[in-house]
Legacy VTK file of the C-alpha trace (Angstrom):
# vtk DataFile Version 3.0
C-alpha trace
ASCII
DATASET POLYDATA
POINTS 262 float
-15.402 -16.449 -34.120
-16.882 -12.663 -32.927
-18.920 -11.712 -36.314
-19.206 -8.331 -34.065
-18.147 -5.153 -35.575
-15.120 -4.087 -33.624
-15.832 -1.521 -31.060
-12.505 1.467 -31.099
-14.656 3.201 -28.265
-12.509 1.843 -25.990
-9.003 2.810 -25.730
-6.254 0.546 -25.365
-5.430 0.873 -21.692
-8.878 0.684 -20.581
-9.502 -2.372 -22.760
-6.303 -4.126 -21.272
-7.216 -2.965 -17.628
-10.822 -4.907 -18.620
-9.323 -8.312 -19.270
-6.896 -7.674 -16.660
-10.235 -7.489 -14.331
-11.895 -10.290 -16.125
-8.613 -13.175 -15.455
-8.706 -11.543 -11.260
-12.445 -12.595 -11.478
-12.749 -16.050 -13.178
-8.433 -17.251 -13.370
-8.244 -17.591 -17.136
-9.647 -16.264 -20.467
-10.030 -17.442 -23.599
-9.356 -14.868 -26.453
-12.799 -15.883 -28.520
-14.702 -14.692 -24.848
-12.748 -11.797 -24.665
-13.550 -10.947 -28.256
-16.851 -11.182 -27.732
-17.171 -8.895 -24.489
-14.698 -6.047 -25.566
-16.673 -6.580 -29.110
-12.978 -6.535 -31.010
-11.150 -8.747 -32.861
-9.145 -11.965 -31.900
-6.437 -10.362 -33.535
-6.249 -7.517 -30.863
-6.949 -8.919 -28.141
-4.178 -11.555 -29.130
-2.178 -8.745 -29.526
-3.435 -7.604 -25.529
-2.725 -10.611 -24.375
1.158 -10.900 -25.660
1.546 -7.136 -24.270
0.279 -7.978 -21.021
2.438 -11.072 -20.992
5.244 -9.491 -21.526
4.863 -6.474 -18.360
4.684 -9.902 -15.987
0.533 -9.578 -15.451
-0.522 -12.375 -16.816
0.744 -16.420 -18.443
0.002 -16.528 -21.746
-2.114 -20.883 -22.043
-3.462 -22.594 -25.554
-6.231 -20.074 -26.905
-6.264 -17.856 -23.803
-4.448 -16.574 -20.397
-4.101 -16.912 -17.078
-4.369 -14.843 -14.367
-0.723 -14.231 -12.632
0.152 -13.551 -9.292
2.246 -10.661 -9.679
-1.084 -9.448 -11.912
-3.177 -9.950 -9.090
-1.237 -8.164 -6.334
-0.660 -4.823 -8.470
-4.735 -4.993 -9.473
-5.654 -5.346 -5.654
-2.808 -3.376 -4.635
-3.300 -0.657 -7.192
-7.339 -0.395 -6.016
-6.343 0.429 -2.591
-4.151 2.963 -3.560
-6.937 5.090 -5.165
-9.152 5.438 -2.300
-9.256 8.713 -1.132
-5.573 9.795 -2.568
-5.475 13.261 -3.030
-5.685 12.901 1.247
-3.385 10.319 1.191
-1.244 12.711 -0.709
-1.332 15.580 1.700
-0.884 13.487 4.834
2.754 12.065 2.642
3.947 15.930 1.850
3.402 16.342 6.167
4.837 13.198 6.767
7.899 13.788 4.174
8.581 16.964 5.410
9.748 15.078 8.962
12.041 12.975 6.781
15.880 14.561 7.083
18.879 12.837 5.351
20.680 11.118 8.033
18.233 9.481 9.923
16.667 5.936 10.544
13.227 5.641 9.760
10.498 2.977 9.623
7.935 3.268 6.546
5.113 -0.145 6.758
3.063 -1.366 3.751
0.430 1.053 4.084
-0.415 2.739 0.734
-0.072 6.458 2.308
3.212 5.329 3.662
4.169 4.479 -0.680
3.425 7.943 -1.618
5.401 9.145 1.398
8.836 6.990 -0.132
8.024 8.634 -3.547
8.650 11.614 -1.755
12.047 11.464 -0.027
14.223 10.158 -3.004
16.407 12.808 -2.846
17.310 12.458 1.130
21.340 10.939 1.764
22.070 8.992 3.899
18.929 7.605 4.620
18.075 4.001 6.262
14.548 3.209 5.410
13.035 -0.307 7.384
10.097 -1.355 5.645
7.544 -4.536 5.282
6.473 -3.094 2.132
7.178 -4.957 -1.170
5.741 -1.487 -3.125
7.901 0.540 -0.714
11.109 -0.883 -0.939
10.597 -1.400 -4.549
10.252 2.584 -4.737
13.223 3.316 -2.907
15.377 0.523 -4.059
17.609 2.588 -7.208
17.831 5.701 -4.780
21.433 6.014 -4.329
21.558 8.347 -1.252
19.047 5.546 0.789
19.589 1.865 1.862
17.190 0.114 1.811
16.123 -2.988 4.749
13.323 -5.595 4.349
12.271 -6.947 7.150
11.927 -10.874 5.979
8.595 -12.626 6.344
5.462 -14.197 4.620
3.684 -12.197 2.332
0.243 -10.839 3.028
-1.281 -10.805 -0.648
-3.974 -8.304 0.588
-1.104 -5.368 1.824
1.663 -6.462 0.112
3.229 -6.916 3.319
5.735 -8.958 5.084
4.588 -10.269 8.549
5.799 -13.168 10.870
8.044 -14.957 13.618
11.106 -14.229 10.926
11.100 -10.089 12.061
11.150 -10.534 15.830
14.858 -10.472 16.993
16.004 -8.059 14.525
13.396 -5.704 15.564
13.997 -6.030 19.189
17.598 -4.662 18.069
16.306 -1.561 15.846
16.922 1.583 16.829
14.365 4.250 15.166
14.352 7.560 15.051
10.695 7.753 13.076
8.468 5.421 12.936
5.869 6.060 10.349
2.733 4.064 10.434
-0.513 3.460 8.374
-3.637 2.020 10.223
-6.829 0.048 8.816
-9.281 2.077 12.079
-8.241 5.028 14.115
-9.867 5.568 17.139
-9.699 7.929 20.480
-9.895 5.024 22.888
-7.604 2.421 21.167
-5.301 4.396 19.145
-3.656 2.623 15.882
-4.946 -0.778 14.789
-4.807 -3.399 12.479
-7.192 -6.088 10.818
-4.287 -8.906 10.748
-3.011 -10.247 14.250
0.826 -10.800 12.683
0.774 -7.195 11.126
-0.105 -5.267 14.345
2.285 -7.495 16.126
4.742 -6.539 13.526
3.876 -3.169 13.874
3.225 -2.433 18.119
7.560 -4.508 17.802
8.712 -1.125 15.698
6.832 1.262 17.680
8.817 0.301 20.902
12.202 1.424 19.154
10.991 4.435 17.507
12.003 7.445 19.093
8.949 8.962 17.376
5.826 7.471 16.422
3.849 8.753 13.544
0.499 8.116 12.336
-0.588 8.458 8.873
-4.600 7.927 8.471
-7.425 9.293 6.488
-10.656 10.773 7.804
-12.257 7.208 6.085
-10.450 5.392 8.953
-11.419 7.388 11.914
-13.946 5.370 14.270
-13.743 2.008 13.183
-12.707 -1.021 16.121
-10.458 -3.635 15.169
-9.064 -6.746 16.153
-5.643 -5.227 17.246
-4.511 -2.541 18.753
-0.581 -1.661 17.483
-0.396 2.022 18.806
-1.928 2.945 22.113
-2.693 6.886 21.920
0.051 7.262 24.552
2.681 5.671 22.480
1.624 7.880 19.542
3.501 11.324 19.298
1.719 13.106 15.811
-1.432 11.660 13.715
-1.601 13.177 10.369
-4.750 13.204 9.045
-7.102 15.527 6.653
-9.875 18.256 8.310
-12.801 15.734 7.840
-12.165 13.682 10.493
-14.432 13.439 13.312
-14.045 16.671 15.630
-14.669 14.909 18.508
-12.386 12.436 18.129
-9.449 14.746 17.009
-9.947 16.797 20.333
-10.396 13.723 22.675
-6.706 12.466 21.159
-5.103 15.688 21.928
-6.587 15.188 25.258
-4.076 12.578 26.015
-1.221 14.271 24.530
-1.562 13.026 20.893
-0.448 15.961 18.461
-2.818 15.579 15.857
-2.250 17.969 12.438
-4.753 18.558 9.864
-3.522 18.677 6.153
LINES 1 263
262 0 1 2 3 4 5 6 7 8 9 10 11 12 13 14 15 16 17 18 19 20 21 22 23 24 25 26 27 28 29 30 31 32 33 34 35 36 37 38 39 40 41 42 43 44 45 46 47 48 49 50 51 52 53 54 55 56 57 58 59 60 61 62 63 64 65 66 67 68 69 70 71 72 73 74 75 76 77 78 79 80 81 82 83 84 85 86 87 88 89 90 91 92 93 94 95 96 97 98 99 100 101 102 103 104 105 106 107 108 109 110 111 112 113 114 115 116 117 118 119 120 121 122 123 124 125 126 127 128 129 130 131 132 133 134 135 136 137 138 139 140 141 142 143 144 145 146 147 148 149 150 151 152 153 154 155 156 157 158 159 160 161 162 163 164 165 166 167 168 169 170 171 172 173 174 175 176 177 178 179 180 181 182 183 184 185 186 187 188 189 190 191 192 193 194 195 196 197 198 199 200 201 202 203 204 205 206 207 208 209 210 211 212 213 214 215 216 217 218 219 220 221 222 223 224 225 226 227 228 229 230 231 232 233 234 235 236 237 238 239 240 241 242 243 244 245 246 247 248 249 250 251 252 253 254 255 256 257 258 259 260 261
């Protein structure tokens, strides 16, 4: 039993987000550990534990929890979505702004390409094609937008889906924007990806977009990776913010890439 005084310094979200952290890192908890490291009660963090049961994060076990998957995929998920977002935020209002009711567009998994569907809810008669779980989830009670996702196996790190399942439908897509997040940006290569089935997925949608658009922070500007999805002469506007490399913005508008600063 914790004979610690109880420790209120710590407000209830950040406490929850704590053993939310703890299960991701060792797959279970038992509420006398947890007692001891947020220095509260068992009572409260019995209490924690039945709250976080109940919002799907984690499976409540005999004197403890387990980590769930859904848990999991919104921490890891939810991580990458705070680097650098008040850029990823500007690049979404330019990208949005391209987005009229009426059209076909692509959005991928890409955490920019989330804030850029939180964005558009009000469009009609708007087809959005997505890999993204978070994305389509966003869009999915917008009345004015259907909503298509492609089929696939789930990448826990993007919360995308990629595979063999996508490639004849997406041979018969017709796009009119194609809006695409990228792990490395580069003036040589273009768009790429980490994950061989994501870029294929990807470089399959960019042939039947009638307009490609890349959505990438300065942080991902000069990096190689394994595969390229977006030559620069396939890519018609890169969005990006004013810190990325000068060099590299001018060589890509060299070859005809519009590249705009937000």
């Amino acid at each position: 039993m914790n004979t610690n005084i109880p420790d209120d310094s710590l407000s209830t979200e950040n406490r929850r987000d704590q053993i939310l952290t703890y299960l991701s890192q060792h797959d279970r908890g038992y509420v006398a550990d947890l007692s001891q490291l947020l220095n509260v009660s068992e009572v409260t963090v019995r209490k924690d534990l039945d709250f976080l049961e109940a919002q799907g994060l984690l499976t409540r076990i005999h004197g403890g929890a387990l980590a769930s998957g859904r848990g999991r995929l919104e921490r890891h998920f939810g991580a990458r979505e705070q680097q650098n977002l008040d850029e990823k935020r500007r690049i979404a209002q330019a990208a949005a702004a391209l987005i009229q009711s009426g059209q076909r567009i692509f959005l991928d998994a890409s955490t920019t390409a989330l804030q850029v569907a939180r964005l558009i809810k009000d469009r009609k008669d708007l087809i959005v094609v997505t890999n993204g779980l978070y994305t389509a989830l966003e869009l999915v009670f917008c009345e004015g937008i259907t909503t298509m996702v492609l089929g696939g196996t789930v990448r826990p790190r993007s919360s995308s889906l990629v595979g063999n399942l996508n490639t004849d439908l997406l041979r018969r897509l017709r796009v009119d924007l194609g809006i695409f997040g990228a792990y490395s940006v580069t003036a040589q290569d273009g768009l790429m990806e980490t994950d061989l089935d994501e870029a294929t997925l990807k470089q399959s949608v960019v042939k039947v977009s009638n307009k490609v658009v890349g959505i990438a922070d300065s942080s991902k500007f000069g990096i190689t990776s394994f595969s390229v999805f977006a030559l620069p002469e396939e890519i018609d506007l890169l969005i990006t913010d004013p810190k990325a490399p000068p060099e590299m913005v001018e060589s890509l508008r060299a070859q005809d890439v519009q590249v705009e600063l937000v």
